[in-house]
C-alpha positions in Angstrom: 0.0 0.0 0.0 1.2 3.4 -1.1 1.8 6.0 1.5 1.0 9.8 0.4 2.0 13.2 2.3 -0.3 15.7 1.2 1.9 19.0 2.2 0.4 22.9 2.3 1.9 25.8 3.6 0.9 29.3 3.9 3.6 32.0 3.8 4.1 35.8 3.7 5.1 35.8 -0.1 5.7 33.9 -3.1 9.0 33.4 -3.5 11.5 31.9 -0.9 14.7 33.4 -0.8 13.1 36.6 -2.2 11.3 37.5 1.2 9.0 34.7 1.4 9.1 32.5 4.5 6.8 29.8 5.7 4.6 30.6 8.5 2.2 27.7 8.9 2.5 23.9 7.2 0.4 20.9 7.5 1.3 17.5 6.6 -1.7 14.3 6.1 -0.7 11.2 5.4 -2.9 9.3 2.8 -3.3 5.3 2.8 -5.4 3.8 0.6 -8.5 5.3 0.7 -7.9 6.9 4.0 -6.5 9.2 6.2 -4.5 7.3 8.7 -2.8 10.7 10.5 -2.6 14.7 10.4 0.4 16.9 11.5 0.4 20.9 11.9 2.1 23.7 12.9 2.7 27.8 12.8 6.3 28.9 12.9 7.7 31.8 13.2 10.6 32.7 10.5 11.6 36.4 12.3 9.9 38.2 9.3 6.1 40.4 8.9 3.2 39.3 8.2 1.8 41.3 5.9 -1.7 43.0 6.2 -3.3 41.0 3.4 -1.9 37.7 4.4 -4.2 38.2 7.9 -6.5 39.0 6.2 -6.8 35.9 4.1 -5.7 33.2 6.4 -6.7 34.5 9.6 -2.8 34.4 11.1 -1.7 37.7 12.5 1.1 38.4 14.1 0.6 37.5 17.7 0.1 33.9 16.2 3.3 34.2 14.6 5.3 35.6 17.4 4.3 32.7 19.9 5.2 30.1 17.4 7.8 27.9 17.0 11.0 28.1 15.2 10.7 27.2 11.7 14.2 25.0 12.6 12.1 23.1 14.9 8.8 22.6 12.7 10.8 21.6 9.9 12.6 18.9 11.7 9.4 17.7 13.1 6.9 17.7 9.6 10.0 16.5 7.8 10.4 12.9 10.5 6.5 12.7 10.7 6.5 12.7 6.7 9.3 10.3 6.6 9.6 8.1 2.9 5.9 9.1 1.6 5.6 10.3 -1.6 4.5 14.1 -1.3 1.4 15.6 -2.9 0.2 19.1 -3.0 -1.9 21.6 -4.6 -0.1 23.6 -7.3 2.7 21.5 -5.9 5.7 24.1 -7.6 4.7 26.5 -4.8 5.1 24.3 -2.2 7.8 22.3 -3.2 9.8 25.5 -3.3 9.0 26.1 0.5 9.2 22.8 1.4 12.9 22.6 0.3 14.5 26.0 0.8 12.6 26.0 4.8 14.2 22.3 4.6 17.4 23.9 3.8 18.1 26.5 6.3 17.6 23.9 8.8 20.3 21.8 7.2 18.2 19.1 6.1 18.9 19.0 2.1 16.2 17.2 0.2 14.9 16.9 -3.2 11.7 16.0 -3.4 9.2 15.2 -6.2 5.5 16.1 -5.9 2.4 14.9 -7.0 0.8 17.6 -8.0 -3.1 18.2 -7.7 -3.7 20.7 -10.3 -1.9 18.6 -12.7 -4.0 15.7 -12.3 -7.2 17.2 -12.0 -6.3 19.2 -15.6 -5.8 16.2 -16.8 -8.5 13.8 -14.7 -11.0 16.7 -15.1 -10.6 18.6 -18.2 -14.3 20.0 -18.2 -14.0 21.4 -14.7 -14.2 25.3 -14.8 -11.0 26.1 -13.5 -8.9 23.6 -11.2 -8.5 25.8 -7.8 -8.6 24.4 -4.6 -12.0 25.6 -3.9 -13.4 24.6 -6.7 -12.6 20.9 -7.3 -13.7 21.0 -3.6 -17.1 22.0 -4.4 -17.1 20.6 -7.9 -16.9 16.8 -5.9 -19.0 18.2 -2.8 -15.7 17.6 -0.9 -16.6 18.2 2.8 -15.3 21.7 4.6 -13.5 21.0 7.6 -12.0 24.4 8.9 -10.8 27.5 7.2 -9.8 27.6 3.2 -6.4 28.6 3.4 -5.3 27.6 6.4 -2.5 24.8 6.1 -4.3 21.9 8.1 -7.7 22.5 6.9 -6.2 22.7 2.8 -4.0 20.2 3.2 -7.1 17.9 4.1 -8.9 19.0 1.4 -6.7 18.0 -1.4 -6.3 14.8 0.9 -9.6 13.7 -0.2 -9.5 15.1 -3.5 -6.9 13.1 -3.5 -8.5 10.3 -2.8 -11.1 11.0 -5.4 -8.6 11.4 -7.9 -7.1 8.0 -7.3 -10.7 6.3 -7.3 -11.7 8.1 -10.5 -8.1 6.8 -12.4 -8.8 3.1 -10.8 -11.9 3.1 -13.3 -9.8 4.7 -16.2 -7.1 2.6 -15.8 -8.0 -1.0 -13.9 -4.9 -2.3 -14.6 -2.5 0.2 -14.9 -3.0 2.9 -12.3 -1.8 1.2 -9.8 2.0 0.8 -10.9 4.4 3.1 -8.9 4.7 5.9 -11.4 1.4 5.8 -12.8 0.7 9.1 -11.3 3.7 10.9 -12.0 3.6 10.0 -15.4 0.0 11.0 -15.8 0.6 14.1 -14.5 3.2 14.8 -16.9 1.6 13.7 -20.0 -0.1 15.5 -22.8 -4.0 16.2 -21.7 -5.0 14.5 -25.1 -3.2 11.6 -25.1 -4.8 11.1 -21.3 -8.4 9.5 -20.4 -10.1 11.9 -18.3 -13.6 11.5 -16.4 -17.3 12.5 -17.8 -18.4 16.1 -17.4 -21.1 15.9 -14.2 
């Protein structure tokens, strides 16, 4: 049985190394057709929060202050991760958090990610646009917590996720299931894919 970290952070910025630091990350690990465990954290990288990213999370500055060193949370997400294979949501954005916060801590890694927003361009081709939000309501995926918020995201694309990998089991009976079958999905041509029924 395959074992799946589905990572999200929220930061202050886009770009690490260009101001952007990670202020919050979640990590839920995905087996089978379940979650089996859930991991999160603030941290607090020494740097502002801006106005807008309160006001679109919810963490202000007090939060941030209080929290602990990203040093610390980034030894602890990256031992309760351990060998899973990592999945995100627009997975470029995180990846680049997820190594340079990795980094500074002295813990070099090179991950690949499954990425979310590949599969579901792919998986669902038809879908209006392939945000977060909307493949959540698109597959009546249940709210728990606060959109944009690292825990509550991170279980959301856990279970679309989930759906992704049920949806593919029915494309592909008897292929989907090999160890690359996803990454190579998500890097091939959207025509020369199957993808799911409009509904």
């Amino acid at each position: 049985m395959y074992r799946y970290a589905v990572i999200d952070f929220e930061t202050n910025g886009l770009m690490p190394g260009q101001g952007g630091r990670a202020l919050e990350v979640a990590a839920v690990i995905v087996e089978g057709d379940e979650i089996v465990a859930s991991w999160q954290s603030l941290m607090n990288p020494g740097g502002r929060v801006p106005r807008f990213i309160t006001a679109l999370t919810g963490i202000t500055p007090a939060m941030v202050r209080t929290a602990p060193s990203p040093d610390e949370v980034m030894t602890q997400v990256h031992e309760f991760v351990g060998d899973a294979t990592l999945v995100a949501h627009n997975a470029s954005f995180d990846r680049r958090f997820w190594e340079y916060e990795l980094d500074l801590c002295g813990r070099l890694c090179s991950s690949e990610f499954l990425c979310t927003v590949l599969i579901g361009r792919r998986l669902y081709p038809w879908a209006p646009n392939h945000k977060l939000a909307t493949l959540v309501e698109l597959h009546r995926i249940p709210v728990e917590g606060q959109h944009h918020r690292a825990l509550a995201d991170a279980a959301m694309t856990a279970h679309l996720f989930m759906k992704m990998q049920r949806d593919l089991s029915e494309l592909y009976p008897q292929e989907w299931q090999a160890e690359d079958f996803l990454a190579r999905y998500q890097r091939t041509g959207k025509a020369l894919v199957r993808s799911t029924a409009p509904h």
